[in-house]
Each structure stands twice: as structure tokens, then as C-alpha cells.
N, C-alpha and C positions, 0 to 999 in steps of 0.2 A: 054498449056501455062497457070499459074497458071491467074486467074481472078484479077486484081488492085486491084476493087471494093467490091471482097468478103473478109467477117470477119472470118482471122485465129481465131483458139479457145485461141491463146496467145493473141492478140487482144481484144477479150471478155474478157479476163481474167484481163487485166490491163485497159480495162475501167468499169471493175468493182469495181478494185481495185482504180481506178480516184474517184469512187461515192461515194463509203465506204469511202475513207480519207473526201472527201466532207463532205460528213454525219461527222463524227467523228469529225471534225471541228466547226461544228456544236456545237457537244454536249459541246464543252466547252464551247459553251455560259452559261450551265448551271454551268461553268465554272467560269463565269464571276460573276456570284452572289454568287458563294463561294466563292469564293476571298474575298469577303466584313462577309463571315461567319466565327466566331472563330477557331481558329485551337483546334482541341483535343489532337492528336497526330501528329508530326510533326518533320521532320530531315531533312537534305539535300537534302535525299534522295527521300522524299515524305510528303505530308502532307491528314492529315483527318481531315474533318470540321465540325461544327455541324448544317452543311446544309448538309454535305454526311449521316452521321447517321441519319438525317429527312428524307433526301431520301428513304434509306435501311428501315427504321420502315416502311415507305409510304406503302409498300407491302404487310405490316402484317394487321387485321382487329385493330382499336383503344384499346380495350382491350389485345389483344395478343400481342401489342406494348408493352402496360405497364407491363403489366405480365413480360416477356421477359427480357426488361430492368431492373426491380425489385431487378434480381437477376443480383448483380456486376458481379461474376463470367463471367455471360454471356455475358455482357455486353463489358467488357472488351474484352473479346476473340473474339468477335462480331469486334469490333473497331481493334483489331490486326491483326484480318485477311483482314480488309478494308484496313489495311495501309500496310501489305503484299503484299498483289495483285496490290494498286497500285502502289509499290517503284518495284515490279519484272514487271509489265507494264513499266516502263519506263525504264528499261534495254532493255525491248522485242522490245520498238523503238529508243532504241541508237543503236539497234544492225539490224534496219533495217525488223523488222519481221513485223511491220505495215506495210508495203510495199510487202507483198506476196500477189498472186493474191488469191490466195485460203484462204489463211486467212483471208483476205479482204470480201470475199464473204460470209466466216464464220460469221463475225461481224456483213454484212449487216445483214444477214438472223436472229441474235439476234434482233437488232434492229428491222426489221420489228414484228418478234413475241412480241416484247415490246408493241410496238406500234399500235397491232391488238387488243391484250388485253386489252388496254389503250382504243380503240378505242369501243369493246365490253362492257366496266364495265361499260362507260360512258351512250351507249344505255339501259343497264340494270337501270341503276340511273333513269335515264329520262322515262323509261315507268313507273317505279314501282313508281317514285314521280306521275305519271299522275295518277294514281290508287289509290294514297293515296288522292290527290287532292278532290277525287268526289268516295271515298266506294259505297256509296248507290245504286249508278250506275250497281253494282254486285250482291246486295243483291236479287234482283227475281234468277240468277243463283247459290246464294248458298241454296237458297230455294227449290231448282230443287235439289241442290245434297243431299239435308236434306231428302227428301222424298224416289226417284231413289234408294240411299243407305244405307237405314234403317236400315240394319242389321250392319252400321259401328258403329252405336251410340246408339245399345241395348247392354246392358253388362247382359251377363247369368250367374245362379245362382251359385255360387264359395262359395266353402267350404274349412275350413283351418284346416287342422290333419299332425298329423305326424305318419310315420310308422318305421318299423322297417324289413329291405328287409332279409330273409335268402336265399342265389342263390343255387340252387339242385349240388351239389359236385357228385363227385366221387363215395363216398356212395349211390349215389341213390336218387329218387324222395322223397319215401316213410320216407326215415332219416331226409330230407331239412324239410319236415311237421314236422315231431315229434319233432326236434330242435324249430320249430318255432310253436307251440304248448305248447311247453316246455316255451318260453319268455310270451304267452299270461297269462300262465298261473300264472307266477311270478308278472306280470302287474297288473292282478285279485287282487292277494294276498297284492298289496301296493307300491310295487318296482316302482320308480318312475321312468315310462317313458323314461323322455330323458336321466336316467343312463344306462337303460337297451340298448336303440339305442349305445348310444355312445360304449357301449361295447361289444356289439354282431352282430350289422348290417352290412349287407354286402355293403348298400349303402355306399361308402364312403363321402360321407357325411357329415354324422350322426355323427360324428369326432366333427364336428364345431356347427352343429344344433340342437343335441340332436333330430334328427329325425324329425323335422318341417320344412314341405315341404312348407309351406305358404298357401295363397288361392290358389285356383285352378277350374278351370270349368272343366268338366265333358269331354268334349275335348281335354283337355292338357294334360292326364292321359291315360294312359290303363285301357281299357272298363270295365274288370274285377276289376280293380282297383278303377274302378268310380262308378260301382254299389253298389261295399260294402262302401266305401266313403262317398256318399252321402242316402244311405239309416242310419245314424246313425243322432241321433237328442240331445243327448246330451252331454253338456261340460262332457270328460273326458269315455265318454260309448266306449269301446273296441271292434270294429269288431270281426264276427269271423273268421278265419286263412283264407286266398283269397290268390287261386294262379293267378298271371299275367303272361305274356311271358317273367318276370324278375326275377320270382323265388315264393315264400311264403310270405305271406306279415301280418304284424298284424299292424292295423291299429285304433289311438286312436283322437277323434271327438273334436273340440276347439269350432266353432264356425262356423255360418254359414251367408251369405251375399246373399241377395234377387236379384232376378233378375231386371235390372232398364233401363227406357228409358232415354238419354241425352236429355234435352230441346234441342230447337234450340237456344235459347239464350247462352246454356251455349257451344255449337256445333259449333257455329258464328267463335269464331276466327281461331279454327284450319281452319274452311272450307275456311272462307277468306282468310287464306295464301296460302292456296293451290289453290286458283284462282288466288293471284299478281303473287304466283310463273308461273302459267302456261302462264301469259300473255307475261312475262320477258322472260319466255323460247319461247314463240312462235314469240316473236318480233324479237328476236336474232337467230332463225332458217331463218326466213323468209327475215333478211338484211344479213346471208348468202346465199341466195340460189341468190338472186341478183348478189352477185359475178359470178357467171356463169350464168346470163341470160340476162345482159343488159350491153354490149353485152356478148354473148357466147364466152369464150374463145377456139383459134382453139388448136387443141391439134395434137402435130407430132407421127401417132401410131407406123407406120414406126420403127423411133426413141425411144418409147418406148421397141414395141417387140425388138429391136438390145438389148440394155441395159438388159432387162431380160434375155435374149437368153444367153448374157456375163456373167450375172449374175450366170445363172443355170449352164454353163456349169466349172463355178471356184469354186461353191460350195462346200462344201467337205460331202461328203456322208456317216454318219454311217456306223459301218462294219455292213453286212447283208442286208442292207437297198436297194433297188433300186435306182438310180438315178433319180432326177424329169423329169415328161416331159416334151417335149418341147408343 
């Protein structure tokens, strides 16, 4: 004999659907102060106010607000889809579909995501003002990271050339040289440089650059590439022909940039952001982790394993593929 007192899942579902309209009732209080907001767009059928378009920026960062808005175009289309959605929402509750349980549930569960994230920016506001409040506070720890990682704030020695790549075709190894042999040698003779890239390199490239690969460290090249590189000392002095694992290479010297340490002074801000950042992220790990520990929520496994079990077993399986397991 079924139990009085136990709750059918139609039951849950329509005092879900009681909270969600609750809620929803709600939200027109915000309701209540657009009504006193101008209309922008408006018909019988529905209206937008320029408290809803405040709203909708509200989401964007202040610059990407104005950006955004800038352009009419977007503007516009912005505001027409606002007055879309809300003149086909109110068809959707003449016609009784705020009133589905599952729908209902849908809405809450936007809402509460709203409302989490509302609830997170706010936490992120309020540590990161607390850190702006009182820096100094930080400075012994960004002093610790100025030292610990030294090697983030030496910049090593970067040299700027351009080459001119021939890749080993069909023909052979020993043809790719003598092509690219062939271009040093015209370079020798006068042929300026970034014509001769632009017209025989296989980097593509050299198209747009005329073969100026920019600075570079000795790292960010192939090895072979970085010996003959930086072994040349002056503006305009020609490598000799160096092969890399990219093909033959002729390579001609611009200039070169000394190796250098960052003060701490001039190190301070990025390191300081990267301390507000860590504190705002470890304040917002740690008022999640409280959601599960004060108290623990109980969690039905039971319940879960059924749900996956159903899940695995309506899946649809690849041809070829196995079935998952249980």
C-alpha cells in the first residue's frame, strides 16, 4: 500500500515548480524598477528598458561594454534579440509552459548559476580590495619569488637576422646546398637580401618579411641554426650555408641585444599581480571547499550507480567500439 507521507517524483516536481515561479516572482521586483526605466523598444507585445540593456552590459567588463555598444549595428541587434526573447517568453507563459515541472527546474537551476557567480565575483572583489588596501603586506613574498626564480627575470642574449630557408627536394641533399650556395652567393655580390628571400625561400614567410626572423635567443632556434647565428658580429656579414633539420639555410647578422637582469623594481608589478591573482584564487577555492564540509553533504551512491548503470546501458556505441563497462 503506497505510503501517504512519501514524495512521488510528480510531487517534487511541482513543488519545484511552486519555488521556481516563487523565485520568478521575485525577479520582477527587478521588475519593479524597470517599470520607472525608459522604454527603448516596445509593443504590446513586449517591452525593453534601459535598465534591461544596463542589466545585459552588467555582464560585460566596462570597457567591453563600451566597445560593444560603439558599434550601432550591435547594438541594435543586442536590444532586438532582448525584445525577441522577451515578447516569445510571454507567449511561452500564455501558453502555460512556466508552469512545467521540468522547466521550472530548468530556470531554477539558471538562477541559482547566476546567483553563484554573483555570489563568487563578489568574494573575488573583496579579497583583491583587501590586498590592494595594504600591498606592502606582500612585498617580503614577492621578494622571495624575485630571488627562488631568477631565471624568470634574466633575458638571454637575442640576435636579429634574417635567412633565407632552401628545404632538400626530390633532387637530393647535395642540389638543396648548391641552390642555397647559389643565393649566398648573389647576397655576396649585392642582391639585396630581403629580394632574394622573398623570391627563393622556402620559409614561407619570407613572402611578407623579406626573411627577418626578428630577435631571437639561441633557444628558440635550432641549435645548428643558433651557432652560425650568433657566431656573426656584424650588421649585414653573411653566414656560411648551415644546414638545420629544416633544410640549408643562409643566414644575414642585423644586430645584436646583450644579455640582461630585470631589477626588482621594474619585476614588482607583474610579480604583484601574480600574488592578488593567487590569493583571489585561493580565497574562492577554499569558500568552495566549505560547501562540502560544513556540513558534508550526504550523497545517495546507490542512486547515482542506478542513474549511470541507465545511462551506460542507452548509450549508443560506435561500430567497432565495445560497450563501456559497467
Amino acid at each position: 500500500m503506497p505510503n501517504p507521507t512519501a514524495s512521488s517524483p510528480t510531487d517534487l516536481f511541482m513543488a519545484a515548480a511552486v519555488a521556481a515561479a516563487a523565485l520568478l516572482a521575485a525577479l520582477p521586483g527587478a521588475a519593479a524598477a524597470a517599470d520607472a526605466s525608459p522604454p527603448i523598444v516596445e509593443s504590446p507585445r513586449a517591452v525593453v528598458t534601459l535598465a534591461d540593456y544596463e542589466a545585459e552590459m552588467a555582464k560585460l567588463p566596462p570597457a567591453s561594454s563600451a566597445m560593444f555598444s560603439s558599434s550601432r549595428v550591435r547594438l541594435v541587434q543586442m536590444l532586438n534579440n532582448l525584445y525577441m526573447n522577451r515578447a516569445v517568453a510571454r507567449d511561452a507563459r500564455a501558453e502555460g509552459m512556466d508552469r512545467d515541472p521540468v522547466l521550472a527546474l530548468q530556470i531554477q537551476i539558471q538562477v541559482d548559476k547566476l546567483l553563484a557567480q554573483a555570489r563568487f565575483d563578489k568574494l573575488d572583489r573583496e579579497t583583491g580590495a583587501a590586498f590592494d588596501a595594504a600591498p606592502d603586506k606582500y612585498l617580503p613574498r614577492a621578494r622571495e619569488v624575485y630571488v627562488t626564480q631568477a631565471d624568470r627575470f634574466r633575458a638571454p642574449e637575442r640576435v636579429r637576422v634574417s635567412h633565407i630557408l632552401v628545404k632538400v627536394g626530390a633532387d637530393g641533399d647535395a642540389a638543396a646546398k648548391a641552390r642555397a650556395e647559389a643565393l649566398r652567393a648573389r647576397a655576396a655580390a649585392g642582391t639585396p637580401f630581403a629580394d632574394l628571400a622573398r623570391e627563393a625561400s622556402d620559409d614561407a614567410s619570407a613572402k611578407s618579411n623579406g626573411g627577418d626572423i626578428g630577435l631571437v635567443a639561441a633557444k628558440q632556434v635550432d641549435p645548428d641554426f643558433a651557432a652560425a647565428a650568433f657566431a656573426l658580429r656584424s650588421p649585414g656579414e653573411l653566414s656560411p650555408v648551415v644546414k638545420s633539420a629544416f633544410g640549408y639555410h643562409v643566414i644575414q647578422f642585423h644586430e645584436r641585444v646583450p644579455a640582461a637582469v630585470q631589477s626588482f623594481d621594474d619585476a614588482k608589478p607583474e610579480i604583484m599581480a601574480e600574488i592578488r591573482k593567487k590569493l583571489v584564487d585561493d580565497a574562492r577555492s577554499a569558500y568552495q571547499e566549505t560547501m562540502f564540509k560544513d556540513p558534508a553533504p550526504k550523497t545517495d551512491e546507490r542512486l547515482i550507480e542506478r542513474i549511470n548503470a541507465t545511462a551506460r546501458a542507452a548509450a549508443p556505441v560506435a561500430e567497432g567500439q565495445p560497450r563501456p563497462k559497467k
